[in-house]
C-alpha positions as CSV (number, residue, x, y, z in Angstrom):
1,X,202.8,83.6,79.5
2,X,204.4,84.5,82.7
3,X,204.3,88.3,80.9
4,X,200.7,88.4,81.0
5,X,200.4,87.0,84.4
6,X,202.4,89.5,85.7
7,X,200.1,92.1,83.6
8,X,197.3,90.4,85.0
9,X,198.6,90.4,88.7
10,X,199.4,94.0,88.8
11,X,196.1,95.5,87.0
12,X,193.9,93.4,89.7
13,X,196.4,94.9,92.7
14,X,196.4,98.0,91.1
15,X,192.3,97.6,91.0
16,X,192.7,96.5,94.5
17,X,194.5,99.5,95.4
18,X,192.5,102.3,94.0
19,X,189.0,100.1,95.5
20,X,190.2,100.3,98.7
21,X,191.3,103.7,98.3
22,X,187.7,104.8,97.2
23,X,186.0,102.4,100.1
24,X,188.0,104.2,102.6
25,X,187.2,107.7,101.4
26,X,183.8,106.9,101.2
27,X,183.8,105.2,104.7
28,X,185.5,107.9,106.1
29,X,182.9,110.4,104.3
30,X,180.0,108.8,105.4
31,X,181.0,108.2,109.0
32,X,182.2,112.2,109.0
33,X,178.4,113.0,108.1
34,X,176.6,110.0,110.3
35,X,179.0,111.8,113.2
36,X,177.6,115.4,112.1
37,X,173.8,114.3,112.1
38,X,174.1,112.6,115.4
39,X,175.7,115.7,116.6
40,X,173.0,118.0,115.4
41,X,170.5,115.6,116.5
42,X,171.7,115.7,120.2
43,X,172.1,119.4,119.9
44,X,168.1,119.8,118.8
45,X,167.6,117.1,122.1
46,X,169.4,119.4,124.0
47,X,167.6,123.1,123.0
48,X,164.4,121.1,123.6
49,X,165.0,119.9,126.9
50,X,166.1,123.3,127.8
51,X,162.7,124.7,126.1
52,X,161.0,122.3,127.6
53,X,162.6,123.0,131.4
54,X,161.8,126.9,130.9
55,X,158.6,126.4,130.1
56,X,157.2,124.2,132.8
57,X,159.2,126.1,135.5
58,X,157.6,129.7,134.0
59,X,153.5,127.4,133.9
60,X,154.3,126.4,137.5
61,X,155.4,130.0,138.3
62,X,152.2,131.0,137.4
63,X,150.2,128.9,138.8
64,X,151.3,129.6,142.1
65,X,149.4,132.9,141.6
66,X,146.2,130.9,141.9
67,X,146.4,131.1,145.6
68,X,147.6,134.6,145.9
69,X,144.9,136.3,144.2
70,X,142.1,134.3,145.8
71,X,143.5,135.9,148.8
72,X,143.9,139.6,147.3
73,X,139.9,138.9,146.1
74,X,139.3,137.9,149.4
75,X,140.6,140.8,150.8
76,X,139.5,143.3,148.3
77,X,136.1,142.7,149.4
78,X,136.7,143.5,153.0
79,X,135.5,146.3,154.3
80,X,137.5,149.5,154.2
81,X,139.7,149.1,157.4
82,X,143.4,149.8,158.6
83,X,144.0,146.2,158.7
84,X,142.3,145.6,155.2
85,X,144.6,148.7,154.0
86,X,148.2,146.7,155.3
87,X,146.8,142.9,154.1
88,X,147.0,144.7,150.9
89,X,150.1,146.3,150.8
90,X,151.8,143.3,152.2
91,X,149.8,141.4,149.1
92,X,151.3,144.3,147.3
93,X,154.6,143.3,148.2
94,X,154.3,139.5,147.1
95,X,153.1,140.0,144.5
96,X,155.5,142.3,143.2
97,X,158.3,140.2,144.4
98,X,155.9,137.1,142.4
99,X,156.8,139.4,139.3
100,X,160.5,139.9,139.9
101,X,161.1,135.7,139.7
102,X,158.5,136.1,136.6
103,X,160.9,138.8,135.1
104,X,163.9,135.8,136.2
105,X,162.0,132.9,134.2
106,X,161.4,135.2,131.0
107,X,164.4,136.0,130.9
108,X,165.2,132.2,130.3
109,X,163.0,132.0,127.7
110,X,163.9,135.2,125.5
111,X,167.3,133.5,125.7
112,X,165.7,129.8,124.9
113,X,161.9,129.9,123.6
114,X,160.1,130.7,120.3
115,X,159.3,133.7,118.9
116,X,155.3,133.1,119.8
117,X,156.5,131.6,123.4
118,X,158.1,134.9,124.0
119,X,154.9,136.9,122.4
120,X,153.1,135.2,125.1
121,X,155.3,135.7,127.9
122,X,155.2,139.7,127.3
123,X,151.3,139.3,127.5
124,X,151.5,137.8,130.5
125,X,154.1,140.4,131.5
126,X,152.2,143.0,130.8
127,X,149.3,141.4,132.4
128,X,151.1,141.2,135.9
129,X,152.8,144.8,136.1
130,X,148.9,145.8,135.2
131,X,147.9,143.2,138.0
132,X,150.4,144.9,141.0
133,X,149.6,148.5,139.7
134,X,145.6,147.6,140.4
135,X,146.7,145.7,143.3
136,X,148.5,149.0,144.6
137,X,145.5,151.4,143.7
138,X,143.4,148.6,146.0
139,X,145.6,149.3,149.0
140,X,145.1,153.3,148.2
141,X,141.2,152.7,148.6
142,X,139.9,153.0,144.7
143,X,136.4,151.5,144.4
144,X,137.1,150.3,141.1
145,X,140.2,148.2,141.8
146,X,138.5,144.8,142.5
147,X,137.1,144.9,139.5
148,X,140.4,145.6,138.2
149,X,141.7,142.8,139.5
150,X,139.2,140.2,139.0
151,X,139.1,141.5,134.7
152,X,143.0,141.5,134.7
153,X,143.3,137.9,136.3
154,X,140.9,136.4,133.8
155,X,143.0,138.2,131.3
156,X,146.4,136.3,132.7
157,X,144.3,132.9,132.6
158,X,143.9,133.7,129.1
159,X,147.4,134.5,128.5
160,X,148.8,131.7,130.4
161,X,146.8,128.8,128.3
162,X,147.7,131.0,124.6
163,X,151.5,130.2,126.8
164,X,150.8,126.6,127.5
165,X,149.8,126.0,123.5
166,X,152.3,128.4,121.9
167,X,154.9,126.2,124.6
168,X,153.6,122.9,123.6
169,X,153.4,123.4,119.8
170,X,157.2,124.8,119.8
171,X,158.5,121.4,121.9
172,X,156.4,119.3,119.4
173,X,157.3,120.8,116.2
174,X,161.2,120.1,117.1
């Protein structure tokens, strides 16, 4: 009898054994990928934050244009003076510098953004070297500049809300 109870005694420790051996590997699998997803997880929390930051700092950007060109329209429509002229030019000058921190901000987001985020932000791109070109011709005196202007600004409101949903639909589909 006492054969079989030390038959019996080492089959259940050797069960006990290789159970806890398999518990443990599993354990130790399982926390290995719950660690991984949690990882990933803060990494996608992380790329959409930064998304997120890039794209609200390039829709404030341009909305401070707003007030700039109601001032280059009100100007525009001046009469043709020396002081008109150097208003303009010194427009002309904002302006440009207004599309060198625009250049700064894409930047960010060719680095950061979508495909269709960065789609948009040539647009606008485009848009504002078109803008400062007109904005230029206007300080030289051609008629048709105002018009120039006023067309290509619609155009960049345009662009900038394609920008807003192309921005929103990225953060959301993360």
């Amino acid at each position: 009898m006492a054969d079989s109870t030390l038959w019996v005694a080492a089959i259940t420790g050797g069960t006990a054994v290789v159970a806890s051996w398999v518990t443990g590997k599993y354990t130790a699998r399982a926390a290995r990928e719950q660690a991984q997803q949690s990882a990933a997880a803060h990494r996608q929390e992380r790329l959409r934050e930064i998304q997120r930051t890039a794209y609200l700092n390039m829709i404030q950007h341009l909305q401070s244009f707003a007030p700039m060109e109601w001032a280059i329209s009100e100007t525009v429509e001046l009469p043709a003076s020396e002081e008109r002229t150097k208003e303009l030019k010194r427009q002309t000058v904002a302006a440009n510098e207004a599309h060198f921190e625009f250049l700064s901000l894409k930047r960010v987001i060719a680095l950061e953004g979508t495909p269709r985020v960065k789609e948009c932000t040539d647009e606008l791109d485009h848009l504002l070297r078109d803008y400062c070109v007109s904005l230029e011709r206007a300080a030289d005196g051609d008629k048709d500049a105002p018009r120039q202007l006023k067309f290509i600004y619609d155009k960049g409101d345009e662009a900038l809300q394609r920008f807003i949903l192309e921005a929103g639909r990225a953060l959301h589909s993360m």
